[in-house]
C-alpha positions in Angstrom: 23.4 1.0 -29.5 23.0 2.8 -26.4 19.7 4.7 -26.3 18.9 6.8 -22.7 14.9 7.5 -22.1 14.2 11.1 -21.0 10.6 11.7 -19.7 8.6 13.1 -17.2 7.8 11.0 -13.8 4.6 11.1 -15.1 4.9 8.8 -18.0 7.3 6.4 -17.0 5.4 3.2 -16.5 5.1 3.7 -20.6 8.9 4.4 -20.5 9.2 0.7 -18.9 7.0 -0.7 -21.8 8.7 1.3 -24.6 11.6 -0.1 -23.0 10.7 -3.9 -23.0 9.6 -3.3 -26.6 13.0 -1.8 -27.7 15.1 -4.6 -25.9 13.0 -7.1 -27.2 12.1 -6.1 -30.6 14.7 -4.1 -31.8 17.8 -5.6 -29.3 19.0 -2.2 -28.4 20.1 -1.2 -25.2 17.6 0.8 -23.0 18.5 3.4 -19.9 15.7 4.3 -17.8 16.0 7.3 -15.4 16.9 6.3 -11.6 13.3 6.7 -10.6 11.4 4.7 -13.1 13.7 1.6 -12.6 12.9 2.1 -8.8 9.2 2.2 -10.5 9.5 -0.6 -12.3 10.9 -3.1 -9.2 8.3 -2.1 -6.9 5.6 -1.9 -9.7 4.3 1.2 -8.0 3.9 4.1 -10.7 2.3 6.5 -8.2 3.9 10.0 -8.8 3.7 11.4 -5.3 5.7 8.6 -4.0 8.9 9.8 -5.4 8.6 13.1 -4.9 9.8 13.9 -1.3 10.8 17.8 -2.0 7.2 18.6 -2.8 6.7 17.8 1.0 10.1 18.9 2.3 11.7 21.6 0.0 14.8 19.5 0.4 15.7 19.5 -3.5 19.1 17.3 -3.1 17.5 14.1 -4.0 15.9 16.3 -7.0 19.5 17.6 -7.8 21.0 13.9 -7.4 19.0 12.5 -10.2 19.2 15.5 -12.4 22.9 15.0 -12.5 22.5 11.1 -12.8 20.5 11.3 -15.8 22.9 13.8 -17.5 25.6 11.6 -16.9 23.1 8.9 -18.4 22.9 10.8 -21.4 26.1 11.5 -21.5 27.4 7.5 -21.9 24.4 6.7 -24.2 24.4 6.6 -28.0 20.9 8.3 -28.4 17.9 9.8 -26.2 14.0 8.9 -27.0 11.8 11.6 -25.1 8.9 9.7 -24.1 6.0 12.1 -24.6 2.0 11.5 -23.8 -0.3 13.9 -22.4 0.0 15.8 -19.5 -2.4 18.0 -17.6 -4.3 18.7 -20.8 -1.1 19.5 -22.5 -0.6 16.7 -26.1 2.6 15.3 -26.3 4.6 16.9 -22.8 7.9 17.6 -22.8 8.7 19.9 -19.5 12.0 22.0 -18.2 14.1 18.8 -16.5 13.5 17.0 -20.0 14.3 20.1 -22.0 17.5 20.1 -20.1 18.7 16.4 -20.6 17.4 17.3 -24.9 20.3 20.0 -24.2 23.0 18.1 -23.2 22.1 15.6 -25.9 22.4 18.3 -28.0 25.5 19.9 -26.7 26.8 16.3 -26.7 25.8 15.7 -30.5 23.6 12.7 -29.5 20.9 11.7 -31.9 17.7 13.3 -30.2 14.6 10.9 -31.3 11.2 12.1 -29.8 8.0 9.3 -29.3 5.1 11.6 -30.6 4.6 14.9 -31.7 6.4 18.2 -30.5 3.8 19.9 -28.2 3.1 23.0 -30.2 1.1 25.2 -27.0 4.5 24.3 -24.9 6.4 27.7 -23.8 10.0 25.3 -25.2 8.2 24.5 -28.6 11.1 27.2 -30.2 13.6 25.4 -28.2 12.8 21.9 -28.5 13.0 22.6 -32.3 15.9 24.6 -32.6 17.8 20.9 -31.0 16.6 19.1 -34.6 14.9 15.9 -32.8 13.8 13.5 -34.9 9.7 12.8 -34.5 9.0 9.3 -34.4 5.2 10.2 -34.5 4.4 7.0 -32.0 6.5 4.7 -34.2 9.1 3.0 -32.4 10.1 1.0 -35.9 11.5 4.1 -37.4 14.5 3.5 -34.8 15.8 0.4 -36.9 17.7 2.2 -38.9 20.2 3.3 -36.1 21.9 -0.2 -35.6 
């Protein structure tokens, strides 16, 4: 079992852990985004590093790994959205992980989310219209998937 991690920049040094704990524990196969794994080598989780097109307005690098991580989605089994708090807001999901929940979707992936849908989010229609499946912080509830 295949399962591709969708999540903001923000949270991916918990990606990484979740991760670990999912190799480990449960001996599934984990995909990280491009960035985290970059993250996760250098062991430096600070945002701003990885985000040149803030700076420049150059988005290729932006488009790049959009279209890596779809195709991540794409040859995985299932996607966890990795979801903490962001900017005030419980339980984040934003637009570039509302897209990869699409193709998932579109795809007919199993769409497993790590805590709760962020009611106060502008997608909270959207994000439940794609029927994820809230693990409500409980990584064990993905045992039943092998």
């Amino acid at each position: 079992m295949v399962i591709t991690i969708c999540s903001s920049v923000n949270f991916y040094k918990q990606a990484v852990e979740v991760q670990a704990e999912l190799e480990k524990t449960r001996h599934f196969k984990v995909v990280l985004p491009a960035t985290a794994e970059i993250m996760k080598q250098s062991r430096d989780y600070e945002v701003s590093h990885y985000k040149p097109w803030f700076k420049s307005g150059d988005y290729n690098k932006k488009t790049k790994l959009t279209r890596g991580h779809f195709n991540k989605v794409t040859d995985g089994d299932a996607i966890l959205v990795v979801n903490y708090e962001k900017n005030g807001q419980q339980n984040y999901i934003g637009g570039a992980v509302l897209m990869e929940m699409g193709v998932a979707f579109y795809l007919n992936k199993k769409i497993f989310i790590l805590n709760e849908i962020p009611e106060d989010s502008a997608f909270a229609e959207e994000i439940k219209a794609l029927r994820p499946v809230v693990l409500h912080g409980n990584l064990t509830e993905l045992s039943h998937l092998k």
